[in-house]
C-alpha positions as CSV (number, residue, x, y, z in Angstrom):
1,X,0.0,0.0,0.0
2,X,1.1,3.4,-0.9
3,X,0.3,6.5,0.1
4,X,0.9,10.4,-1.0
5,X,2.8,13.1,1.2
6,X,4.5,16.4,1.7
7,X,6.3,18.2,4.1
8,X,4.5,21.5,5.1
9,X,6.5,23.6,7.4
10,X,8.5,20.7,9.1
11,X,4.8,18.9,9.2
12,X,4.1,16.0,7.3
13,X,1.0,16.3,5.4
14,X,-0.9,13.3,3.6
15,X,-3.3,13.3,1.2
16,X,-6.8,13.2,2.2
17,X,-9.8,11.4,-0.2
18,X,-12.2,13.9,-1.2
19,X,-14.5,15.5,1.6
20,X,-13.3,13.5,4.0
21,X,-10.6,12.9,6.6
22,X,-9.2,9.0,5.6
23,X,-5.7,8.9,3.8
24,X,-6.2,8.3,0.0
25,X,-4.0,4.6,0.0
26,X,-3.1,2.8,-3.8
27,X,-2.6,-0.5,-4.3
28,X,0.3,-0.1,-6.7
29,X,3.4,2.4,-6.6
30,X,2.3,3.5,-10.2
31,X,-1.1,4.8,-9.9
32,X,0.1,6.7,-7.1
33,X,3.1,8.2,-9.1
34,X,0.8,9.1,-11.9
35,X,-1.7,11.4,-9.2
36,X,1.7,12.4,-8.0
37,X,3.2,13.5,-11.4
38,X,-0.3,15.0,-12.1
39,X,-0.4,17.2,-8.4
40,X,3.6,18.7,-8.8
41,X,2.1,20.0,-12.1
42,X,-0.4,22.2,-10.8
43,X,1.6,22.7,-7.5
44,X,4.4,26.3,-8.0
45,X,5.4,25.7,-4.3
46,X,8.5,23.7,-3.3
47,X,5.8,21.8,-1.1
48,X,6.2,19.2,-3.7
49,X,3.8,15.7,-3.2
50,X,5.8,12.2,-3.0
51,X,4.6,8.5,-2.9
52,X,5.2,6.7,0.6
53,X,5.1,3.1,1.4
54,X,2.8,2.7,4.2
């Protein structure tokens, strides 16, 4: 199981599933790269998102 994080001031954040406050897990280290790829795109920040094993 994988799951998607950043560091936000020193903090580590995870990401949540829509509307809701359960971590969004994968299955598979690719799906969760692709949402990653796909969130660093539309992120200017250097709070960039990384996959995790949990």
């Amino acid at each position: 199981m994988y799951i998607i994080v950043r560091k936000n001031n020193g903090a580590t954040e995870t990401l949540k599933k829509s509307n809701s406050r359960v971590k969004k897990t994968f299955n598979d280290f690719y799906t969760a790269h692709m949402l990653v790829q796909k969130l660093n795109s539309n992120t200017h920040s250097k709070m960039h998102w990384d996959v995790q094993q949990k």
